[in-house]
C-alpha positions as CSV (number, residue, x, y, z in Angstrom):
1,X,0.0,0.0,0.0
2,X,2.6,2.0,0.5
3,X,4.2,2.2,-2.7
4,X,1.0,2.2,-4.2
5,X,0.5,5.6,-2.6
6,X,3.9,6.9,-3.7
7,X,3.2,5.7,-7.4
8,X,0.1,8.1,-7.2
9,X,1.7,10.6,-6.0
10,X,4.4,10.6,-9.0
11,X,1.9,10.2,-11.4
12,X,0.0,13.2,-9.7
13,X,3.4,15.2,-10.1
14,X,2.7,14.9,-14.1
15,X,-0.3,16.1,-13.9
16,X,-0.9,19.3,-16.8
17,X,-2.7,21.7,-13.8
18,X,-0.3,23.7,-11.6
19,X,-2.4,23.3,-9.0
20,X,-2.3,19.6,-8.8
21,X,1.7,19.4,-9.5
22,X,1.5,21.9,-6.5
23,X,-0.7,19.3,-4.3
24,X,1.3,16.5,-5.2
25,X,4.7,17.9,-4.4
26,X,4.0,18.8,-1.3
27,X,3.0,15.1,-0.6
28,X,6.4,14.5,-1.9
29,X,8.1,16.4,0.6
30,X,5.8,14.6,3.4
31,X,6.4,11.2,2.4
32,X,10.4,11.7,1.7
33,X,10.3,13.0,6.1
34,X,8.2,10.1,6.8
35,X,10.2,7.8,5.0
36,X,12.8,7.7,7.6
37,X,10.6,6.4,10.0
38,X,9.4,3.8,7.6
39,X,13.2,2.5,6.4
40,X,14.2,2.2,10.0
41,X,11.4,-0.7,10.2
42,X,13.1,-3.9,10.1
43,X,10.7,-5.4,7.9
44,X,11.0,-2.4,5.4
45,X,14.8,-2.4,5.5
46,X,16.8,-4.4,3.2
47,X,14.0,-5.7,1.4
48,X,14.4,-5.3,-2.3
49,X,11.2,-2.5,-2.6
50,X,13.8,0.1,-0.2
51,X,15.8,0.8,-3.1
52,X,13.1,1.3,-5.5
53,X,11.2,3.2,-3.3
54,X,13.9,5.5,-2.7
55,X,15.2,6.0,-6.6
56,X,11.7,6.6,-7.2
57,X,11.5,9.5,-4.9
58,X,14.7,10.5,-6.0
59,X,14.2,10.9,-9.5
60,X,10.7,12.6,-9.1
61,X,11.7,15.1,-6.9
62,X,14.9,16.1,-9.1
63,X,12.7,16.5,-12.0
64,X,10.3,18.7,-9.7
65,X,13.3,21.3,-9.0
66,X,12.6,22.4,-12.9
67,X,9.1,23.6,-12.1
68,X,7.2,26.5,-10.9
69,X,9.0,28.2,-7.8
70,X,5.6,26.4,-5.7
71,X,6.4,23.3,-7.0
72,X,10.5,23.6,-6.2
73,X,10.4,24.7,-2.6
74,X,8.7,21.3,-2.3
75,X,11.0,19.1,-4.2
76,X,14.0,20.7,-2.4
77,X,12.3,20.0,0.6
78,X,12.1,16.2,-0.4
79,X,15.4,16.0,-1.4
80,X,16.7,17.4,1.5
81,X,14.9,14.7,3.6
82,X,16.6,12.1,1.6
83,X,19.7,13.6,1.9
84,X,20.2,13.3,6.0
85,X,18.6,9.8,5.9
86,X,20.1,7.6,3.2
87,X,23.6,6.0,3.3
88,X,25.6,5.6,1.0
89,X,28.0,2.8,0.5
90,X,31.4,2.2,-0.7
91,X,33.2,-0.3,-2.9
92,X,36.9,-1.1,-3.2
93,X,39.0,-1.6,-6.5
94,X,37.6,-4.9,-6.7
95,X,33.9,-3.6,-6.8
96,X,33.6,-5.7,-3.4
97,X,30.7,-3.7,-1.4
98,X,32.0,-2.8,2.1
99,X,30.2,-1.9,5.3
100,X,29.6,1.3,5.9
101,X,31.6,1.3,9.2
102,X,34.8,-0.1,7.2
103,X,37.5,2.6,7.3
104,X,39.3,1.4,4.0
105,X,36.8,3.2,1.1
106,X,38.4,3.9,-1.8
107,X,35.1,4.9,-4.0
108,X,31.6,5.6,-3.8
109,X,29.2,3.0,-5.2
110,X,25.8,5.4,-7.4
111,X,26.8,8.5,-5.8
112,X,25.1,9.8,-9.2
113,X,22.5,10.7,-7.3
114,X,24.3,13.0,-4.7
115,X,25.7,15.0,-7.5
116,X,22.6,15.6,-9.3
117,X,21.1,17.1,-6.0
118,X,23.3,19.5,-5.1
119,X,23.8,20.6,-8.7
120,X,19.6,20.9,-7.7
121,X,19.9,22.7,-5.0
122,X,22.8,25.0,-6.6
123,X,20.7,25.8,-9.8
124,X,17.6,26.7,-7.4
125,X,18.9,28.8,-5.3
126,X,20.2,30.9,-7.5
127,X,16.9,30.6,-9.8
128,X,14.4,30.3,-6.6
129,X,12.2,32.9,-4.5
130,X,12.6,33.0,-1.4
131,X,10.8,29.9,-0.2
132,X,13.0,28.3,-2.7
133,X,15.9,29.5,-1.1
134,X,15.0,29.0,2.3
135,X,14.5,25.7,1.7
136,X,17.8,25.0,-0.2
137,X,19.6,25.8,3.6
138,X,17.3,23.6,5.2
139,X,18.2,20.9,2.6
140,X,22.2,21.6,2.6
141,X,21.7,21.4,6.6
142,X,20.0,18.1,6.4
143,X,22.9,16.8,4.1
144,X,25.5,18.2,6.2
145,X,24.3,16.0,9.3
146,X,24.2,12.8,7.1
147,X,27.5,11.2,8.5
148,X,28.1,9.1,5.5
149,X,28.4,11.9,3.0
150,X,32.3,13.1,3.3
151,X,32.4,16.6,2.4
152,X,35.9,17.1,2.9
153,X,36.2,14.3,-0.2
154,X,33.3,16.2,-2.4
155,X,34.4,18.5,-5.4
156,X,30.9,20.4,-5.0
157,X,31.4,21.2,-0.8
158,X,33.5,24.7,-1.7
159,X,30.5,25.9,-3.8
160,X,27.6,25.0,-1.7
161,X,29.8,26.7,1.6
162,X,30.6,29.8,-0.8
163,X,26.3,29.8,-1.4
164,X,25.6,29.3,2.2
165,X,28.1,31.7,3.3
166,X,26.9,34.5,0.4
167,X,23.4,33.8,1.7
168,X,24.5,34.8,4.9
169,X,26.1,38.1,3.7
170,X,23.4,39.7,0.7
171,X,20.3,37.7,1.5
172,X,17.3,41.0,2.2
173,X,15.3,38.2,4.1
174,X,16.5,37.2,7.6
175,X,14.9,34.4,7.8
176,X,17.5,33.2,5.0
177,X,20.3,34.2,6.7
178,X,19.4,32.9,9.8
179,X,19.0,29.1,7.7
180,X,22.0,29.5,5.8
181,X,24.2,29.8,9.7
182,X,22.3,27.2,10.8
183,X,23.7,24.7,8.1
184,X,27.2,26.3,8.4
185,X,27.3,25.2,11.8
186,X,26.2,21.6,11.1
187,X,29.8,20.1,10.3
188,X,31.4,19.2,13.3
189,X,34.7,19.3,12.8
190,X,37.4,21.4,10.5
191,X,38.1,18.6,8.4
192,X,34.8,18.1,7.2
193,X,34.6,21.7,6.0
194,X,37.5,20.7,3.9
195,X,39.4,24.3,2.3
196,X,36.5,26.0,2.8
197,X,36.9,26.2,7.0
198,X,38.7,29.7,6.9
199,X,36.5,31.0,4.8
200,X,33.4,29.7,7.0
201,X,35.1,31.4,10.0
202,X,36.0,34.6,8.1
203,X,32.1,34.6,6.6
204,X,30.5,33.9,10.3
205,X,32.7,37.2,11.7
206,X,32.2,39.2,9.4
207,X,28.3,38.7,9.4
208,X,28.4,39.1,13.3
209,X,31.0,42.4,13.3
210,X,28.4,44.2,10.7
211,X,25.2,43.1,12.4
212,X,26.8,44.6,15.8
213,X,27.5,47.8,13.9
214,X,23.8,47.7,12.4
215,X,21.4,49.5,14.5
216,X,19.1,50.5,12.0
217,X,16.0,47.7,12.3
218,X,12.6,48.3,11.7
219,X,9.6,46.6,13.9
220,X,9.2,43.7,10.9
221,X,12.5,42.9,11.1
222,X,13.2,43.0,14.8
223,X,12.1,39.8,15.7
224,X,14.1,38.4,13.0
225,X,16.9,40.4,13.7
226,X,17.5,38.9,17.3
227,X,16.9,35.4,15.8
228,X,19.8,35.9,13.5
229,X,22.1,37.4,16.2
230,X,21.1,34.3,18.6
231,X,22.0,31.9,15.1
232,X,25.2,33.9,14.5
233,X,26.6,33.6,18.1
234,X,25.7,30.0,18.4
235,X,27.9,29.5,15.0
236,X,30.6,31.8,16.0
237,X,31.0,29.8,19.0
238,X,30.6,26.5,17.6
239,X,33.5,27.6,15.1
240,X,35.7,29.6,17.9
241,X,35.7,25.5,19.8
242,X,37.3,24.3,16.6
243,X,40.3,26.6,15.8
244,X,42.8,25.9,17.9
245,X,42.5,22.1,16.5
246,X,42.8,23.8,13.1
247,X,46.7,24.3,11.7
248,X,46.6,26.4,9.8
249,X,48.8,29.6,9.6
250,X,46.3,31.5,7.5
251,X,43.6,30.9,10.0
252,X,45.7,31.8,13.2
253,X,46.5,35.5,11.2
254,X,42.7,36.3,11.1
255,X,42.1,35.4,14.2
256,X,45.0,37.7,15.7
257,X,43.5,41.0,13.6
258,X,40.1,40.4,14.9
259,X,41.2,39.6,18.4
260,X,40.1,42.4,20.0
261,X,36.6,42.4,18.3
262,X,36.4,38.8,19.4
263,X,37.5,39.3,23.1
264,X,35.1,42.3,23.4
265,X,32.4,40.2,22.0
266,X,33.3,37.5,24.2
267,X,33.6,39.6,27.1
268,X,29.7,41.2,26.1
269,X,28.2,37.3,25.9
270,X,29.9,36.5,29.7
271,X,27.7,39.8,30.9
272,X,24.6,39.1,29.8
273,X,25.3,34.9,30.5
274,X,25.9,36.1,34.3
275,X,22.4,38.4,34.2
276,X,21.1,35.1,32.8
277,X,22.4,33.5,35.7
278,X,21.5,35.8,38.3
279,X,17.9,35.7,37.0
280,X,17.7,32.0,36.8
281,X,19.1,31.6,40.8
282,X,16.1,34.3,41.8
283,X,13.3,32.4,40.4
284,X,15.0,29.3,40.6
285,X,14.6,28.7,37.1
286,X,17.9,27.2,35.8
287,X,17.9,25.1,32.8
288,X,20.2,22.6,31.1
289,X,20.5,25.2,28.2
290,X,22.1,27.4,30.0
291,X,24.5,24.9,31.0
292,X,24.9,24.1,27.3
293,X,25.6,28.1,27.0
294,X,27.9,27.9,29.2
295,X,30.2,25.3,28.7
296,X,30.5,26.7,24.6
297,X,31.8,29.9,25.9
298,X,34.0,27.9,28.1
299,X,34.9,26.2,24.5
300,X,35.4,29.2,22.8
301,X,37.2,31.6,24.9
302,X,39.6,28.7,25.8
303,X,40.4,27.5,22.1
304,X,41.2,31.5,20.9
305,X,43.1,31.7,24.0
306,X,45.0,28.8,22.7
307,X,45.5,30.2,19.6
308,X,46.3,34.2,20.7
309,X,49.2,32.7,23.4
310,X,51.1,31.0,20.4
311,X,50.6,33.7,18.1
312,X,52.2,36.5,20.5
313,X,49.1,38.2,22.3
314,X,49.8,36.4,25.7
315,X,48.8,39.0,27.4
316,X,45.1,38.9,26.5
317,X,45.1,35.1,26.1
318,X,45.6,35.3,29.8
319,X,42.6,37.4,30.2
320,X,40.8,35.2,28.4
321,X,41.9,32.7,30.3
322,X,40.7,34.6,33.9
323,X,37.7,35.4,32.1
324,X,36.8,31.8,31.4
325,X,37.3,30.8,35.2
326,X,34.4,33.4,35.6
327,X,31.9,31.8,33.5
328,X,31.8,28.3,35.1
């Protein structure tokens, strides 16, 4: 019954009326999230109709991403839910299929279909409205998280990060912006940005410096506004935890000429964490989010202090340093 239901709604996505193609892609999107659930069944997995299923899916919703603008959002939506959910698997020399825990890959086995999706979401984002685009963030986030997809190893990573991180930068709609550092902040380690983790870092600061500078915000866009500079910290953080894992001489000069921004901003984020705090003790409200706050700080302002005592500001390293033994 089930892939009777996807069937019709393929043969729906054909359909001559807008309207229905509309309809029908939207189902798309739903089935490709509730798929997930269904593949981790035991009785659905590894049985022959998985693949099928999928490649069917697949192919319908990269077709989609040449419609309408209605129709695209949806498709990019679906592909984006295949994207954190499906594995892919690799093959040595001798085409023998490996697990996908085995630490000796040498290739990817139809990774065909990888390709053609972010070549997708890279042709409608730059083509797309701004559902289209939002979407596209929400997709590269969902393919960022998929742990089998090595971005470090992917020709197309540097383009989509360069997207994302323009998105960030000239995008008029917030609510853009605020998707496109969300999925910066998805890989979790400097590697699996590849060449592209200076530039990530660079991008995030930059954003944050000129959106501290900004204080021109109309009522529409205060709401958002806060959003993004709660999105941006959480990234800038996230990213500050990484660099003093990161060699890379490049990196360490950046981070030197915008020491003092950082260390203000740093310094700004302990204030208002410790008015948090204070808040939280009088009503005896204290959350295991706050803790999470706190300890990436901690991360951060100990990783730059890492990284400013080797490259000759010891000085404020070690003020760093005292001001992290405040925040815990």
């Amino acid at each position: 019954m089930y892939e009777n239901f996807i069937l019709a709604v393929e043969a729906n996505t054909r359909d001559p009326l807008i309207s229905v193609r509309i309809t029908a892609s939207w189902s798309l999107a739903n089935l490709c999230e509730a798929l997930r659930y269904r593949i981790g069944d035991r009785s659905f997995e590894g049985s022959n109709t998985t693949s099928q299923v999928v490649d069917t899916l697949i192919e319908c919703a990269l077709r989609l991403t040449e419609d309408g603008d209605k129709v695209k959002a949806n498709a990019v939506r679906a592909l984006g839910s295949i994207s954190k959910y499906v594995k892919l698997q690799y093959q040595t020399s001798n085409h023998e299929v490996l697990p996908l825990h085995h630490h000796h890959l040498s290739c990817v086995v139809d990774s065909s279909w990888l390709e053609r999706t972010v070549q997708a979401f890279i042709s409608s984002v730059t083509t797309g409205n701004v559902k289209v685009q939002w979407n596209v963030c929400h997709a590269l986030s969902n393919l960022f998280s998929n742990e089998t997809v090595k971005l470090q190893d992917m020709d197309w990573a540097p383009s989509v990060f360069s997207i994302l991180l323009l998105l960030l930068r000239d995008a008029s709609n917030l609510k853009i912006r605020i998707q496109a550092a969300a999925a910066l902040a998805v890989p979790a380690t400097p590697l699996a940005y590849g060449r592209s983790f200076l530039d990530v870092v660079k991008g995030v600061e930059h954003t944050l410096q000129s959106l501290n500078s900004d204080r021109e915000t109309t009522p529409t866009n205060f709401k958002y506004k806060r959003s993004l500079e709660n999105r941006l910290t959480s990234t800038m953080l996230h990213r500050l935890s990484l660099v003093s894992s990161c060699h890379c001489d490049a990196l360490t000069d950046f981070l030197l000429k915008k020491a003092s921004f950082l260390d203000e901003w740093l310094r700004g984020l302990c204030v208002t964490l410790k008015e948090e705090d204070n808040a939280s003790r009088s009503s005896d409200t204290s959350t295991s989010g706050e803790k999470q706050k706190k300890e990436l700080i901690s991360k951060a302002i100990q990783s730059l202090a890492r990284i400013l005592g080797a490259g000759y500001i010891p000085e404020m390293a070690l003020k760093l340093q005292e001001l992290d033994s405040n925040v815990n």
